[in-house]
C-alpha positions in Angstrom: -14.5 -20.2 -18.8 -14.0 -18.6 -15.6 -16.6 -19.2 -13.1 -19.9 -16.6 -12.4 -18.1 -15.3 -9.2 -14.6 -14.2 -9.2 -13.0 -12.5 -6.0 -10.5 -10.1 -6.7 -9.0 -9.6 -3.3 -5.9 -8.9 -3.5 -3.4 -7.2 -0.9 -3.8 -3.5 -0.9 -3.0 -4.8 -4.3 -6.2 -5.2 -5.8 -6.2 -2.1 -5.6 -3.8 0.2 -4.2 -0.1 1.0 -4.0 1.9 -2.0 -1.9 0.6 -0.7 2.1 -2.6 0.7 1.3 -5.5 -1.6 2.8 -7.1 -4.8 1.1 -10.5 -5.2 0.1 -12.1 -8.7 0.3 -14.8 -8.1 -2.2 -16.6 -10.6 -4.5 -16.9 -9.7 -8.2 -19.5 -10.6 -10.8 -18.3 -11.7 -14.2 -20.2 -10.1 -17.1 -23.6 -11.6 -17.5 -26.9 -11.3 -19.8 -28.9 -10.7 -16.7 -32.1 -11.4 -18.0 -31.0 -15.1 -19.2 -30.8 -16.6 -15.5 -33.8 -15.1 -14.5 -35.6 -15.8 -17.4 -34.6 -19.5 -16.6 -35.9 -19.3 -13.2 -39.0 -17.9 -13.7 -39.9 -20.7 -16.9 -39.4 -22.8 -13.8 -42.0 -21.5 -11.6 -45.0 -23.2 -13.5 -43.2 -26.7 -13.4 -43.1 -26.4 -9.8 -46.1 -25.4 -9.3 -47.2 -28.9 -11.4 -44.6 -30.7 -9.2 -44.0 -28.9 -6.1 -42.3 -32.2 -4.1 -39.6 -32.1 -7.4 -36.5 -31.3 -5.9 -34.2 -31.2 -9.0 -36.9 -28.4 -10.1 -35.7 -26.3 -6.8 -31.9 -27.2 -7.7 -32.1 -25.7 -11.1 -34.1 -23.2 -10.0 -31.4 -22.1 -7.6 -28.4 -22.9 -9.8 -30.0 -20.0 -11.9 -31.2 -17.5 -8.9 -27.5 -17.5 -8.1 -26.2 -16.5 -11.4 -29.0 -13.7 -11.2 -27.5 -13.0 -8.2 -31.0 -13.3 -6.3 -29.0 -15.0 -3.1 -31.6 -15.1 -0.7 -34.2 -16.7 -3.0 -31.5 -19.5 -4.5 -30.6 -20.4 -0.9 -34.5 -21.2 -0.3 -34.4 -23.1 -3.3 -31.7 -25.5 -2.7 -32.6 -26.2 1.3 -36.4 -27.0 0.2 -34.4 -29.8 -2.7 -32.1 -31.1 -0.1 -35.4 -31.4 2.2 -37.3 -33.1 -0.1 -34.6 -35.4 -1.0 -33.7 -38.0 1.6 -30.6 -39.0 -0.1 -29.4 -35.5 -1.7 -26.9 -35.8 -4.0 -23.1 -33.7 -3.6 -24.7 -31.2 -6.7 -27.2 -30.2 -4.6 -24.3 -29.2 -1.7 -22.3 -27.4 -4.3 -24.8 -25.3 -5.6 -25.6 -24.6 -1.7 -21.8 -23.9 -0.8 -21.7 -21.6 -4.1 -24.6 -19.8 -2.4 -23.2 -19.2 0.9 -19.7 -18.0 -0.7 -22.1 -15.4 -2.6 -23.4 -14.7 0.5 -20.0 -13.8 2.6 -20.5 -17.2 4.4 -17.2 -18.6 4.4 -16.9 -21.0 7.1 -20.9 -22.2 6.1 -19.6 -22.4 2.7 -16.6 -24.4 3.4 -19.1 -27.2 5.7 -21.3 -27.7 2.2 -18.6 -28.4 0.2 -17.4 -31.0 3.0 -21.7 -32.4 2.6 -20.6 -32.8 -0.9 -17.4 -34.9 -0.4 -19.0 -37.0 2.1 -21.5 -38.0 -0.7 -18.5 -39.2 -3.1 -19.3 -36.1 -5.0 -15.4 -33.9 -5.4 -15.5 -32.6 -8.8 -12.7 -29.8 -10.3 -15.0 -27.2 -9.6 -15.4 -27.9 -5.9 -11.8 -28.0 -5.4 -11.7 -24.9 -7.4 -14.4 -23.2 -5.2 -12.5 -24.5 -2.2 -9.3 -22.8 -3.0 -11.3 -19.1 -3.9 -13.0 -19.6 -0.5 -10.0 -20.5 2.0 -8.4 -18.0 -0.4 -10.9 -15.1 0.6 -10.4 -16.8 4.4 -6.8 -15.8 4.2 -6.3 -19.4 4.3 -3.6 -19.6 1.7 -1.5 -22.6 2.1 -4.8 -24.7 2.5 -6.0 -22.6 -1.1 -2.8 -23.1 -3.1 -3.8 -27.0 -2.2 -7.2 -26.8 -4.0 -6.2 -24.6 -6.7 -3.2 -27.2 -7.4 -5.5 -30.3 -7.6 -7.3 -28.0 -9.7 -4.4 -27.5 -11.8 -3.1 -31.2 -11.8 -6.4 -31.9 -13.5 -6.4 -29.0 -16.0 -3.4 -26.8 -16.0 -5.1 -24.6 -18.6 -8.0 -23.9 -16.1 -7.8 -20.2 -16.1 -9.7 -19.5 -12.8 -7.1 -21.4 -10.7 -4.8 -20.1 -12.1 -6.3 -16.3 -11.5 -6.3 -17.5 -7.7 -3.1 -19.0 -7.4 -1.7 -15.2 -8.9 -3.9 -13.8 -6.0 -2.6 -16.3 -3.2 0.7 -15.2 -4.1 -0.1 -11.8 -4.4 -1.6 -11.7 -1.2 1.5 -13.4 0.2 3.8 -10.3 -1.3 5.9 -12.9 -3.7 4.7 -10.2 -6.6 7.1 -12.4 -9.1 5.0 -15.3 -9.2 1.8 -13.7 -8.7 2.2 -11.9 -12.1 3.3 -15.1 -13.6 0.0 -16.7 -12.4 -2.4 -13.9 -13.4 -0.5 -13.3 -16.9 -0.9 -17.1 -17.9 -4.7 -16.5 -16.5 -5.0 -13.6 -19.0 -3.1 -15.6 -21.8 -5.6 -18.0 -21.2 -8.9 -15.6 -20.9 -8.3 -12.5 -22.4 -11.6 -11.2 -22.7 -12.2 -10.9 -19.2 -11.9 -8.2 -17.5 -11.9 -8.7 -13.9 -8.9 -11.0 -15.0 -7.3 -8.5 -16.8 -7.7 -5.6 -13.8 -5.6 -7.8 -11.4 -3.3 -8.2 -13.6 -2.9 -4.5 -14.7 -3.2 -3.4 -11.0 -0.8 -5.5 -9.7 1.9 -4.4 -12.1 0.7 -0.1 -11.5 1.4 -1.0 -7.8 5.0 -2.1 -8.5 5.5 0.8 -11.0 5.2 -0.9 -14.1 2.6 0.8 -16.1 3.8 0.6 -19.3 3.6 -3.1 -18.4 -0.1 -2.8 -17.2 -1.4 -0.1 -20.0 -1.8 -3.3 -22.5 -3.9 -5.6 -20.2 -6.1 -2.4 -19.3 -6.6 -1.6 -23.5 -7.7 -5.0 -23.7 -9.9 -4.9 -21.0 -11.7 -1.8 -22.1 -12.2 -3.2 -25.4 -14.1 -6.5 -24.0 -15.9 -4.0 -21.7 -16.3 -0.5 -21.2 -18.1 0.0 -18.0 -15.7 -2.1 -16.0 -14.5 0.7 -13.5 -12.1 -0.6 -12.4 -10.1 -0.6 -15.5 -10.5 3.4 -16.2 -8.9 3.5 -12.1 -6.1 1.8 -13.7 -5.9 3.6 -16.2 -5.6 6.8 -14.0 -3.2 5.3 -12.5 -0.8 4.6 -15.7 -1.8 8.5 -16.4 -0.5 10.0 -13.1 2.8 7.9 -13.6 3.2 9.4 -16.8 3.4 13.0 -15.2 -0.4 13.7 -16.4 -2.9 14.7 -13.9 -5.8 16.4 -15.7 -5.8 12.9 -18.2 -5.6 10.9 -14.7 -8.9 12.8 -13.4 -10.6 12.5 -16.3 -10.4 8.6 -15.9 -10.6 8.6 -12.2 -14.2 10.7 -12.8 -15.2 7.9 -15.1 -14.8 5.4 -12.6 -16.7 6.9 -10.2 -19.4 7.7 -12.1 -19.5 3.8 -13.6 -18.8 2.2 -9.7 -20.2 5.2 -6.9 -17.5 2.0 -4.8 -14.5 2.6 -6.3 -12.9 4.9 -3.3 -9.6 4.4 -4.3 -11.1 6.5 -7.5 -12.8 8.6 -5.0 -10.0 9.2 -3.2 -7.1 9.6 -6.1 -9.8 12.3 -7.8 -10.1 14.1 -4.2 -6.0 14.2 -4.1 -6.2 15.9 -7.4 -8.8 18.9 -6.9 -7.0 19.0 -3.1 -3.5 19.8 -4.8 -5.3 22.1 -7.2 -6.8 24.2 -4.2 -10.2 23.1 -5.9 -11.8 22.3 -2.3 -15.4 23.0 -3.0 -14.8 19.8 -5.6 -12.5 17.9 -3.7 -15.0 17.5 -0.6 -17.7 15.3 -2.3 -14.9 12.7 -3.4 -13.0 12.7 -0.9 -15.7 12.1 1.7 -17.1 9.3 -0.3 -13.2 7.8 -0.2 -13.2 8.5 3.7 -16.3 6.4 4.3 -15.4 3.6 2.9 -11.6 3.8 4.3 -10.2 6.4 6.7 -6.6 5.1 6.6 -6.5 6.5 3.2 -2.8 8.4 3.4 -3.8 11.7 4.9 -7.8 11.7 3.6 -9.1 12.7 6.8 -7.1 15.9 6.8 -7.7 17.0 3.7 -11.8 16.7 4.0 -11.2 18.6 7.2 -9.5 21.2 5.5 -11.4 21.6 2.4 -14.5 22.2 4.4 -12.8 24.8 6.5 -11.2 26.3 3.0 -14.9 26.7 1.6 -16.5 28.3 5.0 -18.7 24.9 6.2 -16.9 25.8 9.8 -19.3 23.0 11.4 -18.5 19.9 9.0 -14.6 21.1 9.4 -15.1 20.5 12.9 -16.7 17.6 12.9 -14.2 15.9 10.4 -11.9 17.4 12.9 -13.5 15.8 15.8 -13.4 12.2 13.7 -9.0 12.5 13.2 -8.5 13.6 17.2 -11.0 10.2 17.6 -8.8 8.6 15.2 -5.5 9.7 16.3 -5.6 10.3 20.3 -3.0 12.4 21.3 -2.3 14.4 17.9 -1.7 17.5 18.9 -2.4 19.3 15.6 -5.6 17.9 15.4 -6.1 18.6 19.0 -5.2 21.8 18.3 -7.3 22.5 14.9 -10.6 21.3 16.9 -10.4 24.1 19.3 -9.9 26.9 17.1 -12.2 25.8 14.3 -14.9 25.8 17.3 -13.8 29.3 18.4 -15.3 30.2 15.1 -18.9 28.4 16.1 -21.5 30.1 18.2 -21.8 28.6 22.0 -24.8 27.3 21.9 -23.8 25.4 18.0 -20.5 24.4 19.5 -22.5 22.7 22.8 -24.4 20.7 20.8 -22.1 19.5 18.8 -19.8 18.4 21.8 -23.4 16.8 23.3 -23.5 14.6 20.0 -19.5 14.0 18.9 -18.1 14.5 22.5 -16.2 17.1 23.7 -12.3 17.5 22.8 -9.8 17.8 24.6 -8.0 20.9 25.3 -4.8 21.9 23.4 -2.1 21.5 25.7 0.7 24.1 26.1 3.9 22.9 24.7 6.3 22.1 27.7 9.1 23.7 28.4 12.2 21.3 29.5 12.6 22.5 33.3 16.2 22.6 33.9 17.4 20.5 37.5 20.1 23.5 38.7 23.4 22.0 38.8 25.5 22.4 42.4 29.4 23.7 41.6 31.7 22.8 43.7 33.6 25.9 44.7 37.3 25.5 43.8 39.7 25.3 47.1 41.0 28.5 47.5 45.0 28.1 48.5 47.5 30.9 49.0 49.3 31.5 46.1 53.1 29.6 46.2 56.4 31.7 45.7 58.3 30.0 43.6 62.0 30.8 43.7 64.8 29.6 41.3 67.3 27.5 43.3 70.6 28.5 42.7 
């Protein structure tokens, strides 16, 4: 069973054709929410009978953190590690798993160090080891971990979902689909598991390859947004844009995160010249990544298409910021603002700054050459000898 927190951070792969940007997200696995917390809160009235208990603060935290109430499991396990002098390595490890919850990498990586020092190095610290120098881009030291994982258990299905995502992250795509199939083989019910893999093989063009894993992921869970995006995705490389949308949509509405849904679905109404419906998307997309292939642009452009001159501007405004020295976008900020009132256009400068001016395009001045004037010689007679 794969661990509660999975990271699927892959390189512009989790998500996106090869070149497009990488998230470094964490991902929970499907849970029955109200089991952790249920488990905490039966807790609450032993510790208020034993409030020096620190195993009751351990377990207490251990299930905070798979309720995903961070802040409150982190109290939990420093108040056990207090009130034990001699802590043992669990107590570390549940602390480490906290701080990778938390973003805290490096903070992570020191508790899980705690552990070792108290003779405690289980398979799942190794394991939790290799997912966080993984999400510190730390892969040689992560392929490390993840193999001791592997020497131990080679059926271990979480390592080897990391080990596909060290090596997709390193661009050997071969042996990062051989990773995160055997991880699928091994847990095929899960979806985040089943997403990587499915993504992974869209972004090298293989969806006929990928539609499978996504079928199979749907059918374990159909809210998993991520899976209708790839699904899109198999769609528009079939030649079928309205089906594509209609999954796209989906995954929006299921994960308001998902730009890369955000941003395919704004693509689609742009192309269609539907710019009153490609604005909402495709700003969403643009906030949450404005190196998107051309996004900027076309936000700017469907809001000048539909008449809001001001937010054309502004998005404007944001690609001349962007890209310094462009002069289209130079060019498009003046003469959207030629449309605005003075007074609307003056405060907008006060609060975005003010543009510069299109420049003329320069004409190549020509350096005037100097001819030499020929010698001028009398003409020569020339008479046949005899």
């Amino acid at each position: 069973m794969l661990p509660l927190v999975l990271a699927p951070w892959v390189l512009a792969c989790s998500n996106a054709t090869p070149g497009e940007e990488q998230p470094d997200t964490m991902v929970d696995l499907p849970t029955v929410r109200s089991g952790p917390e249920i488990q905490a809160n039966e807790l609450n009235g032993a510790i208020a009978r034993q409030p020096r208990n620190p195993v009751l603060y351990a377990r207490r935290a251990d299930f905070r953190v798979k309720d995903g109430q961070l802040d409150a499991a982190l109290r939990d396990i420093n108040q056990a590690i207090e009130l034990d002098d001699d802590a043992p390595g669990e107590f570390f490890l549940t602390k480490a798993r906290v701080l990778r919850a938390q973003g805290q990498l490096q903070a992570a990586i020191d508790a899980t160090a705690q552990a070792q020092q108290r003779g405690y190095n289980p398979p799942e610290l190794h394991l939790l080891l290799g997912e966080t120098n993984l999400a510190a881009r730390r892969y040689t030291t992560a392929l490390d971990y993840l193999d001791r994982v592997l020497r131990e258990d080679a059926d271990n299905a979480a390592a080897l979902f990391y080990k596909g995502l060290v090596y997709s992250a390193l661009r050997d795509t071969v042996q990062a689909l051989d990773y995160l199939r055997a991880s699928a083989a091994r847990a095929p019910r899960l979806p985040e598991v089943l997403h990587q893999t499915a993504y992974l093989l869209n972004a090298n063009r293989q969806p006929l390859a990928a539609a499978p894993y996504i079928e199979s992921g749907l059918r374990a869970d159909r809210s998993y947004a991520a899976l209708w995006y790839d699904r899109g995705r198999v769609f528009d490389f079939a030649g079928q844009p309205d089906s594509a949308a209609r999954q796209y949509a989906r995954a929006t509405r299921l994960d308001t995160t998902l730009y890369r849904a955000d941003y395919r679905l704004g693509l689609y109404h742009y192309k269609g010249k539907r710019y009153a419906q490609a604005i909402r998307p495709l700003s969403r997309a643009r906030r949450r990544s404005q190196y998107l292939p051309d996004v900027g642009l076309m936000l700017a452009e469907s809001y000048e298409w539909v008449g809001q001159t001001q937010a054309a501007w502004i998005a404007y405004r944001a690609l001349v910021k962007q890209f310094p020295g462009n002069r289209h976008y130079t060019y498009k900020v003046w003469k959207v603002g030629q449309r605005l009132p003075g007074r609307q256009l003056d405060s907008l400068k006060l609060v975005y700054g003010a543009p510069p001016l299109p420049q003329p395009r320069r004409v190549p001045t020509t350096v005037p050459t100097t001819i030499e004037p020929l010698e001028v010689k009398p003409p020569t007679l020339i008479t046949p000898t005899n």
